[in-house]
DSSP file (Angstrom, degrees, kcal/mol; ACC not computed):
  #  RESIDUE AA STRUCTURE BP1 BP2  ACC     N-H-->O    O-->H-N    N-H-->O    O-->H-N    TCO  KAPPA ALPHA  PHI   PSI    X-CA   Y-CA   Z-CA
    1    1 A X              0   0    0      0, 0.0     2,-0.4     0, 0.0     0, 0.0   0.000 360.0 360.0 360.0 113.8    7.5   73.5  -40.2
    2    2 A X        -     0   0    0      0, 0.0     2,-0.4     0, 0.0     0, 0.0  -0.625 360.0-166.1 -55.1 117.2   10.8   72.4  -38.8
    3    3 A X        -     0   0    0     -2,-0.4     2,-0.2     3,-0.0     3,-0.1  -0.937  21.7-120.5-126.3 144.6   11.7   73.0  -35.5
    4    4 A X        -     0   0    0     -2,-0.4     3,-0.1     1,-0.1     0, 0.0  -0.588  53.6 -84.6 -84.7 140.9   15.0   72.8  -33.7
    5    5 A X        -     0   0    0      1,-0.2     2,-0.8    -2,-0.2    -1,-0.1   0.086  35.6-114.8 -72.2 164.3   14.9   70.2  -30.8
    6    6 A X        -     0   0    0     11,-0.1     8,-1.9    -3,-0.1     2,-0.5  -0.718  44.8-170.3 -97.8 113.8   13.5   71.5  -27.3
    7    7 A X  E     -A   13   0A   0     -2,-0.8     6,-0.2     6,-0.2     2,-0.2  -0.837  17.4-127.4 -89.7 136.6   17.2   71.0  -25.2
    8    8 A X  E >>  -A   12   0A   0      4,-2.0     3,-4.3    -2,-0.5     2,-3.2  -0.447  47.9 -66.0 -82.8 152.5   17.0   71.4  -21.4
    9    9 A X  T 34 S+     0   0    0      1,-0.3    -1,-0.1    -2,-0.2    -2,-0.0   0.309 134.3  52.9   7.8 -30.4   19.4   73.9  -19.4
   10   10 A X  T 34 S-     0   0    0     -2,-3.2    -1,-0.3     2,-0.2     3,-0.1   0.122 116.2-107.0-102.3 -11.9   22.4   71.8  -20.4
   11   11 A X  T <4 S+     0   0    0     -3,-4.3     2,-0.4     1,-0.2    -2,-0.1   0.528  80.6 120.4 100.9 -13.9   22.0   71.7  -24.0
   12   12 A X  E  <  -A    8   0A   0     -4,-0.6    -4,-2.0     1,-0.1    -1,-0.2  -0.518  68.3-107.5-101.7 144.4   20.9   68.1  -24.1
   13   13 A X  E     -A    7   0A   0     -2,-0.4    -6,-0.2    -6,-0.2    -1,-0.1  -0.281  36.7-112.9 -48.2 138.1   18.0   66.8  -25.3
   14   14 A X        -     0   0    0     -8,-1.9     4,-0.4     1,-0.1     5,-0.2  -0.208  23.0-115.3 -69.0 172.3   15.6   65.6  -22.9
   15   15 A X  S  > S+     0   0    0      3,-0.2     4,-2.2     2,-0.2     3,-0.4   0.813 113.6  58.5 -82.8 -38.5   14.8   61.8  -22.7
   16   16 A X  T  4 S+     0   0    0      2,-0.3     4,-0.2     1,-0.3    -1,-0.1   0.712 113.4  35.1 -88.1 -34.8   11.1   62.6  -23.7
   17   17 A X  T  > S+     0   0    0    -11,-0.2     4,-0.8     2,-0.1    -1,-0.3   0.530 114.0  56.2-112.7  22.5   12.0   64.2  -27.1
   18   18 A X  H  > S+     0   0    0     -4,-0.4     4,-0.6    -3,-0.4    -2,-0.3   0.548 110.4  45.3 -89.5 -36.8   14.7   62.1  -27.6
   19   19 A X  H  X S+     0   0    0     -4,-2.2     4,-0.6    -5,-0.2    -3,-0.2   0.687 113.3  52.2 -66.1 -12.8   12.2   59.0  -27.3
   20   20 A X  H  > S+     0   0    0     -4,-0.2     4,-3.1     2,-0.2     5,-0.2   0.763 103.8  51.7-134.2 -65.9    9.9   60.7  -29.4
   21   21 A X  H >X S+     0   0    0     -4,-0.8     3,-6.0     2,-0.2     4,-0.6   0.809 115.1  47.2 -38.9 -99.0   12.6   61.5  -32.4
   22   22 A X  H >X S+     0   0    0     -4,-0.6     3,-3.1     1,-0.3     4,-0.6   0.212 109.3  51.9 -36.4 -98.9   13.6   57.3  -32.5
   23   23 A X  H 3X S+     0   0    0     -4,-0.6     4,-0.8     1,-0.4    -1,-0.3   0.338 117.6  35.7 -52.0 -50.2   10.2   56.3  -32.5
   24   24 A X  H << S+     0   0    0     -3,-6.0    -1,-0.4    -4,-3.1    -2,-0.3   0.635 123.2  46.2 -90.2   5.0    9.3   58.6  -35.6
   25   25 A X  H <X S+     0   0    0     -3,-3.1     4,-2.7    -4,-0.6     3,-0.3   0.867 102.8  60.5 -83.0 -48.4   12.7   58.0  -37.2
   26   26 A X  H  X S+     0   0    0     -4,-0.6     4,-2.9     2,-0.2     5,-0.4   0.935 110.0  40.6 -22.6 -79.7   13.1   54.0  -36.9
   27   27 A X  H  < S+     0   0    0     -4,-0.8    -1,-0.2     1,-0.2    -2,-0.1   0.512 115.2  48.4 -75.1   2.0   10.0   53.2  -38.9
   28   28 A X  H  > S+     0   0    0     -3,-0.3     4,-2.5     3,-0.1     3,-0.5   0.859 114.5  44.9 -80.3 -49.9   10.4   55.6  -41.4
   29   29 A X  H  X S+     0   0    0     -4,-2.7     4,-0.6     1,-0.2    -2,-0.2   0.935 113.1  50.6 -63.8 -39.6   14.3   54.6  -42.0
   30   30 A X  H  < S+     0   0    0     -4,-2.9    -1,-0.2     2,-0.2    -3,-0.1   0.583 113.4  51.0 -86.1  -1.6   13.5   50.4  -41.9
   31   31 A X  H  4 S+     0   0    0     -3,-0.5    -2,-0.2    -5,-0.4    -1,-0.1   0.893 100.7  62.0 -60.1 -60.1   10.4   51.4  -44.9
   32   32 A X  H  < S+     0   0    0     -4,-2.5     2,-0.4    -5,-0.0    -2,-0.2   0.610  89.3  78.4 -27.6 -40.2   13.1   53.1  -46.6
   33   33 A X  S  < S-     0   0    0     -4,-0.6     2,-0.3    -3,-0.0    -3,-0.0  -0.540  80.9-135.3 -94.2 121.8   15.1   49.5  -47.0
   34   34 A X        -     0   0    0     -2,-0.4    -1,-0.0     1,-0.1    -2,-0.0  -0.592  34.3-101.7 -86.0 151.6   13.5   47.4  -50.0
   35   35 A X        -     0   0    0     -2,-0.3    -1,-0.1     1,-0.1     2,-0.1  -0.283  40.0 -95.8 -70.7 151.7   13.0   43.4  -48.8
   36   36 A X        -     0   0    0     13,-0.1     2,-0.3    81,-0.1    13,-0.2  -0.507  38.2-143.2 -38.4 150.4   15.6   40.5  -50.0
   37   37 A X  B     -B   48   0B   0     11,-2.5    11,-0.8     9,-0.1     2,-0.5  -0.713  21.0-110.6-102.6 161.8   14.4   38.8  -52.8
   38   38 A X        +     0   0    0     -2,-0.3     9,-0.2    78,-0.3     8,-0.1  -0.270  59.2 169.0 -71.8  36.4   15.0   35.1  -53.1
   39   39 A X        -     0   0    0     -2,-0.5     7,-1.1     9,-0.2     2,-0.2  -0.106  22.6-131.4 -70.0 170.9   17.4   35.6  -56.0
   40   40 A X  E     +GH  45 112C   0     72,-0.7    72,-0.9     5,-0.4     2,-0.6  -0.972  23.2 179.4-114.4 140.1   19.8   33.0  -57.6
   41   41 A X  E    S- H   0 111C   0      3,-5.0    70,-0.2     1,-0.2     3,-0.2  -0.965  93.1  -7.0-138.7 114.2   23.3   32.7  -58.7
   42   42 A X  S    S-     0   0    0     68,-2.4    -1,-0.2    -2,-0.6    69,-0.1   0.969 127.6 -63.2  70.4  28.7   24.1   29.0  -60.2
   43   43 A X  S    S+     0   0    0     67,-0.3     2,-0.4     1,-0.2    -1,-0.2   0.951 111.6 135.2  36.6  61.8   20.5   28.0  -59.1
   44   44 A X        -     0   0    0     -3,-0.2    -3,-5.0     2,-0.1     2,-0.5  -0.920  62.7-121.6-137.0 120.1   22.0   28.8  -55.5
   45   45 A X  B     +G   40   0C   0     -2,-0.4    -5,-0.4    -5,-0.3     2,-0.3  -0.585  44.8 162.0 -43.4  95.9   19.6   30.8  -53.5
   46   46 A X        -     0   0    0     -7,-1.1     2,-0.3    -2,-0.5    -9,-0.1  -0.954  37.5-116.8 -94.8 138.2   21.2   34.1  -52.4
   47   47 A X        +     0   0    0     -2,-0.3    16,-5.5    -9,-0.2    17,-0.4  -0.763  40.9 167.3 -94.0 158.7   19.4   36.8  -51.4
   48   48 A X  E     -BC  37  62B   0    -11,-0.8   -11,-2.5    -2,-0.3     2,-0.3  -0.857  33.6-137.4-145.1 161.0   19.4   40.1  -53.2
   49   49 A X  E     - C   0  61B   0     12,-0.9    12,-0.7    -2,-0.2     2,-0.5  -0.996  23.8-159.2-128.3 137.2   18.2   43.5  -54.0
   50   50 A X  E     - C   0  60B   0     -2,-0.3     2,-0.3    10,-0.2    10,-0.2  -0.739   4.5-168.3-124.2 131.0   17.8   45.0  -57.6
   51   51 A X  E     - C   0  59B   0      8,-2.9     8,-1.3    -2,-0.5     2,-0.2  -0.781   2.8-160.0-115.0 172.3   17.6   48.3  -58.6
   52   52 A X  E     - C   0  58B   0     -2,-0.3     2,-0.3     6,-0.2     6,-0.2  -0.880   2.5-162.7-175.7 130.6   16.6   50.0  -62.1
   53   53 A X        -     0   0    0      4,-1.4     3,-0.3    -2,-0.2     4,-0.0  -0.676  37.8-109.9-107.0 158.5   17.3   53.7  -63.7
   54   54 A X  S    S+     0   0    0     -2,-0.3     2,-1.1     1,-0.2    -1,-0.0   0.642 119.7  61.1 -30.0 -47.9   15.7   55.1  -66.4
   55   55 A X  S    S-     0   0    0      1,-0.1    17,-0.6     2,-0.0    -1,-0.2  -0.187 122.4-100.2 -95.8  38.2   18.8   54.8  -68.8
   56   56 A X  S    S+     0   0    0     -2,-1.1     2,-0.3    -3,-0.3    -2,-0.2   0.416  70.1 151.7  48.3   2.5   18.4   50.4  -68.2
   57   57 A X        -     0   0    0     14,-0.1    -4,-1.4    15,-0.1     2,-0.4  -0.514  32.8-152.6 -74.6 146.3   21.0   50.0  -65.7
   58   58 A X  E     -CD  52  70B   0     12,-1.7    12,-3.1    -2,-0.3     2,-0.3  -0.982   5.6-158.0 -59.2  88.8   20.6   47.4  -63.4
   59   59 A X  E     -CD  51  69B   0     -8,-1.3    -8,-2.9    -2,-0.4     2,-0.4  -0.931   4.5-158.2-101.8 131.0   22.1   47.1  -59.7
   60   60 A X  E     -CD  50  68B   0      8,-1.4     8,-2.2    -2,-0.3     2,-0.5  -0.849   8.4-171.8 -83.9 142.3   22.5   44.3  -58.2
   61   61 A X  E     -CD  49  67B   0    -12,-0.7   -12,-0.9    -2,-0.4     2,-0.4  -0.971   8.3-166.4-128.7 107.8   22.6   44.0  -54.2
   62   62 A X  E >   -C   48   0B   0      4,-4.1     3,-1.6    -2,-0.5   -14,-0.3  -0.939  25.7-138.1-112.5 148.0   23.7   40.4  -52.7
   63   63 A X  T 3  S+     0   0    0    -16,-5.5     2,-2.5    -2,-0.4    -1,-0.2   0.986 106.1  71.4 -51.7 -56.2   23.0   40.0  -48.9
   64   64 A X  T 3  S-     0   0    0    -17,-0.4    -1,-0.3     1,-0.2     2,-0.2   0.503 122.8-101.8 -31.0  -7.1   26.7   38.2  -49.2
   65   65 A X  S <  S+     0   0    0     -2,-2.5    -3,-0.4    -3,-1.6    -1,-0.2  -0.357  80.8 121.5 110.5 -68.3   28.4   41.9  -49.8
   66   66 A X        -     0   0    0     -2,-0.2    -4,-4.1    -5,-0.1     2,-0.3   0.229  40.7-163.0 -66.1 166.9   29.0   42.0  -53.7
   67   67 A X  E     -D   61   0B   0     -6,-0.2     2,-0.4     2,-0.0    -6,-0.2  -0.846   9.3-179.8-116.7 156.9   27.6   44.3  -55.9
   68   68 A X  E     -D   60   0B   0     -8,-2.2    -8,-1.4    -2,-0.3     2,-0.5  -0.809  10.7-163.7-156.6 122.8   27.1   44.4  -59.7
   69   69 A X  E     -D   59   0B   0     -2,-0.4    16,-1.1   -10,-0.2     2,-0.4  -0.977   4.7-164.0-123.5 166.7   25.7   46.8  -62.0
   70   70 A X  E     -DE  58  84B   0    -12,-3.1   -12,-1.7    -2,-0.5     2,-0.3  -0.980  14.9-152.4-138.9 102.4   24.8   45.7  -65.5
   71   71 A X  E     - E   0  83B   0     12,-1.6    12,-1.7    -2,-0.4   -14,-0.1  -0.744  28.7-102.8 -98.6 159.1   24.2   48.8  -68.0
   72   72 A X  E     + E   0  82B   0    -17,-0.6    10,-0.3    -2,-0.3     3,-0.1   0.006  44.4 167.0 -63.3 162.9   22.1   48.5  -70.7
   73   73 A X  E    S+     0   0B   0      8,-2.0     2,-0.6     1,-0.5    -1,-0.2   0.351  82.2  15.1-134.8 -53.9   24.0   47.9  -74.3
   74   74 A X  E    S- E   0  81B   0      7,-1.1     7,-1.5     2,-0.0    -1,-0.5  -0.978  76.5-151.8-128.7 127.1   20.9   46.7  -76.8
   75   75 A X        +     0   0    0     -2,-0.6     2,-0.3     5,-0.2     5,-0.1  -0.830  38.2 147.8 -96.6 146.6   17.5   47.6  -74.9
   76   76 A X        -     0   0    0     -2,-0.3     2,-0.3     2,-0.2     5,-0.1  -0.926  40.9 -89.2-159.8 167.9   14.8   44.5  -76.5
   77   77 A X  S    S-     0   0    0     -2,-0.3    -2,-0.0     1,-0.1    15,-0.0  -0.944 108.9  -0.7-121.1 148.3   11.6   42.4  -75.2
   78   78 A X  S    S+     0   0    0     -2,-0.3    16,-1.1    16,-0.1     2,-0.3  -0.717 134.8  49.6 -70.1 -14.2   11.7   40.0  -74.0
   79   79 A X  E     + F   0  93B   0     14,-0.2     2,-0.3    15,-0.1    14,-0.1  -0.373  51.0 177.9 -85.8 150.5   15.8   40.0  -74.2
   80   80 A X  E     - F   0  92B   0     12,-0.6    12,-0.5    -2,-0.3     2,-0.3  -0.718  22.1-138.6-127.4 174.6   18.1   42.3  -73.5
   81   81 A X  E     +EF  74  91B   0     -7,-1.5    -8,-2.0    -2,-0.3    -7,-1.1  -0.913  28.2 172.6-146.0 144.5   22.2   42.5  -73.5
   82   82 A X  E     -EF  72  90B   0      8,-1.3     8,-1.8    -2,-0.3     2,-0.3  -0.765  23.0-143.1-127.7 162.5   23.9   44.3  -70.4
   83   83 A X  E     -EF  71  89B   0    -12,-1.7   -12,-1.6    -2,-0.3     6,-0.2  -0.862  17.1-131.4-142.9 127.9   27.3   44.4  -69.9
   84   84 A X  E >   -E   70   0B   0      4,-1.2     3,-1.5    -2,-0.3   -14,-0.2   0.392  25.1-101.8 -49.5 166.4   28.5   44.1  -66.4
   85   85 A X  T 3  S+     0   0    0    -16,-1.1    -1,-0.1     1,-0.2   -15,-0.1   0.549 129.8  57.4 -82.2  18.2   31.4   46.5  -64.4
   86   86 A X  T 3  S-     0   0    0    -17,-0.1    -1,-0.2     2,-0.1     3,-0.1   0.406 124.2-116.0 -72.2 -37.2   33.2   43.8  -65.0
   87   87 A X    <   +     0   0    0     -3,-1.5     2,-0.6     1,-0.2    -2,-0.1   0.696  64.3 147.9  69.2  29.6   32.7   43.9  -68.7
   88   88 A X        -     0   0    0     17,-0.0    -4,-1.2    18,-0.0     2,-0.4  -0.698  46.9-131.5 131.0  66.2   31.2   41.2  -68.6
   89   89 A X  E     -F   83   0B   0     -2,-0.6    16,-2.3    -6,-0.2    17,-0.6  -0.564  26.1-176.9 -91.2 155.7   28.4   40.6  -71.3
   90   90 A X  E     -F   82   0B   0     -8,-1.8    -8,-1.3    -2,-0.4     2,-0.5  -0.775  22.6-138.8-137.3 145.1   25.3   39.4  -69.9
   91   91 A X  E     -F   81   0B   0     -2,-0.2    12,-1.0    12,-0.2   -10,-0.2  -0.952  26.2-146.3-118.2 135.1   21.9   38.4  -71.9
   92   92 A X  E     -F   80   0B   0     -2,-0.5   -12,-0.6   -12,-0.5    10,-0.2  -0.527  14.7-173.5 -77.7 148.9   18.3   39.7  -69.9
   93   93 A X  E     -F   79   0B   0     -2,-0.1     2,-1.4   -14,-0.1     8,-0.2  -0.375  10.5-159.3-159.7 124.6   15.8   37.9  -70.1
   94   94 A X        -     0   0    0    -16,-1.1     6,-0.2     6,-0.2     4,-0.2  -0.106  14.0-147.3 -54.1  87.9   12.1   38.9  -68.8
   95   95 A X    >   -     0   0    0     -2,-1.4     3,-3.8     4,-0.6     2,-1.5  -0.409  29.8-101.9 -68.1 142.1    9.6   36.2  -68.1
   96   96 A X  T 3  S+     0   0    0      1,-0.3    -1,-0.1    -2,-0.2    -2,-0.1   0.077 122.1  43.0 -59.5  19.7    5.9   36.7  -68.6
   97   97 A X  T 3  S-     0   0    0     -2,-1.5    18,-0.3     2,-0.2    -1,-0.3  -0.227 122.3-101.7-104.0  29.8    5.3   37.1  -64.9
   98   98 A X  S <  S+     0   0    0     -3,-3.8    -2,-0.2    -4,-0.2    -3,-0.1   0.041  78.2 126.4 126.9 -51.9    8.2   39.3  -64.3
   99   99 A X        -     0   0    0     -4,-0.2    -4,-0.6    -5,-0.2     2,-0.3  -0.147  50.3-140.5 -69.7 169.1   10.7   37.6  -62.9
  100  100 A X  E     -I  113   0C   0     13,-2.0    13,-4.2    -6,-0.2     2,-0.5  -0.966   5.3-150.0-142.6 163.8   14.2   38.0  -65.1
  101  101 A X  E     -I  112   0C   0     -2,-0.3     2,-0.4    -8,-0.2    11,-0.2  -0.975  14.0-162.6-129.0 106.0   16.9   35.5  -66.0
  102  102 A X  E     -I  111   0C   0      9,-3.7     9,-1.2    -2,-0.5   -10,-0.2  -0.689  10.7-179.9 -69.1 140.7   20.4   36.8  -66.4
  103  103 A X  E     -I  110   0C   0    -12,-1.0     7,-0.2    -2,-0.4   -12,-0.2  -0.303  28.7-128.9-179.8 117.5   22.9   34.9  -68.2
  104  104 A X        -     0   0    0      5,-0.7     4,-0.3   -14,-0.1   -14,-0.2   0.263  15.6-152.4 -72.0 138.6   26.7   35.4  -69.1
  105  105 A X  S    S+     0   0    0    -16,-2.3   -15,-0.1     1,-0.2    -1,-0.1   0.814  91.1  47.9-106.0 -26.7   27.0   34.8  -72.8
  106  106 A X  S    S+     0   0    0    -17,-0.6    -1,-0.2     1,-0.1   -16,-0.1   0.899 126.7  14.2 -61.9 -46.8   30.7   33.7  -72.1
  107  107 A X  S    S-     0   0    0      2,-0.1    -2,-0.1     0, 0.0    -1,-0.1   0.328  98.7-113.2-117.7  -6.6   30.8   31.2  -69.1
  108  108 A X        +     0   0    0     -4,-0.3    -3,-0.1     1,-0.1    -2,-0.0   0.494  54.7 166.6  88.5 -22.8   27.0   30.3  -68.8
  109  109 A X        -     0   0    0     -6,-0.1    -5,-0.7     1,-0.1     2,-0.3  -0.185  20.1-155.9 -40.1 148.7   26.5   32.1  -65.4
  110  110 A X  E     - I   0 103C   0     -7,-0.2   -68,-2.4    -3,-0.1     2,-0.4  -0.966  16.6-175.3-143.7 146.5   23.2   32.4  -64.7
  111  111 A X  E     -HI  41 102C   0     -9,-1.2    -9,-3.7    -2,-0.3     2,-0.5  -0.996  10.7-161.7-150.5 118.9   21.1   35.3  -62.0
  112  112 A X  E     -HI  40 101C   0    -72,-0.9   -72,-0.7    -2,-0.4     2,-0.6  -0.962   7.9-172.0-127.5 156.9   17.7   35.0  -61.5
  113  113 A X  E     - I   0 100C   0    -13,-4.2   -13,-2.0    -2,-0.5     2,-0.1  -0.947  15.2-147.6-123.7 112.1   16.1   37.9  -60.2
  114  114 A X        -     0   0    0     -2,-0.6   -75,-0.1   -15,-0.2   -16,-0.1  -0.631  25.9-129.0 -85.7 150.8   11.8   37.1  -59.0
  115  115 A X  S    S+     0   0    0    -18,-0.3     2,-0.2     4,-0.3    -1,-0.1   0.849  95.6  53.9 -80.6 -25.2   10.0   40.8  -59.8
  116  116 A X  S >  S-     0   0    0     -3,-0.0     3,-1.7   -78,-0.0     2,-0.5  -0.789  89.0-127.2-118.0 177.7    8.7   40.4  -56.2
  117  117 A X  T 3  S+     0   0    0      1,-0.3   -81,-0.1    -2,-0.2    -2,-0.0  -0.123 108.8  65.0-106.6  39.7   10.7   39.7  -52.6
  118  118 A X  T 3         0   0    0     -2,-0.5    -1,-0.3   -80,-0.0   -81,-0.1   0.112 360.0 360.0 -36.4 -22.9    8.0   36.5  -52.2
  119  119 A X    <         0   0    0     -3,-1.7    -4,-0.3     0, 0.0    -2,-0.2   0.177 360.0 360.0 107.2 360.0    9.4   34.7  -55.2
């Protein structure tokens, strides 16, 4: 049951359920936030965060700012082909403990992505 906050006389929240909100809000919103992984670009360490839809797309998140997403074009095991929003095609490939190895069938670029934020 949702209830509207208790404001005092003035309209403003009181200090006591305004301490009360941040305290349950904080540690819900910083769960919310998936870890860095140790990820790699050029076997240079960057960290990242990787997402995955239903339909094989691929997001990439670098701490640095960029973004990438890579949708699926030929779904396979362990290899895959994405091509980037770039256009950009890109070859998957999944290693037996998870981790996945990107890598740009044009230039050689290479993205490794560990399946957990520990390596």
């Amino acid at each position: 049951m949702n209830r509207a906050p208790v404001r005092n006389g003035r309209g403003r929240l009181s200090l006591c359920t305004a301490a009360l909100v941040a305290m349950v809000s904080l540690p819900a919103m910083a769960a919310g936030a998936e870890p860095w992984k140790p990820c790699s670009f050029n076997d240079r360490t960057i960290p990242c965060r990787d997402s995955h839809s239903s339909d094989g797309t691929v997001r990439i998140v670098w701490k640095d700012g960029k973004t990438m997403t890579y949708r699926l074009i030929q779904e396979g095991f362990p290899f895959s082909t994405l091509r980037d929003s770039l256009g950009g095609i890109w070859r998957r490939e999944v290693l037996g403990q998870g981790n996945a190895v990107f890598t740009n069938t044009a230039n050689g670029n290479r993205i490794a992505v560990p399946l957990r934020p520990g390596g």
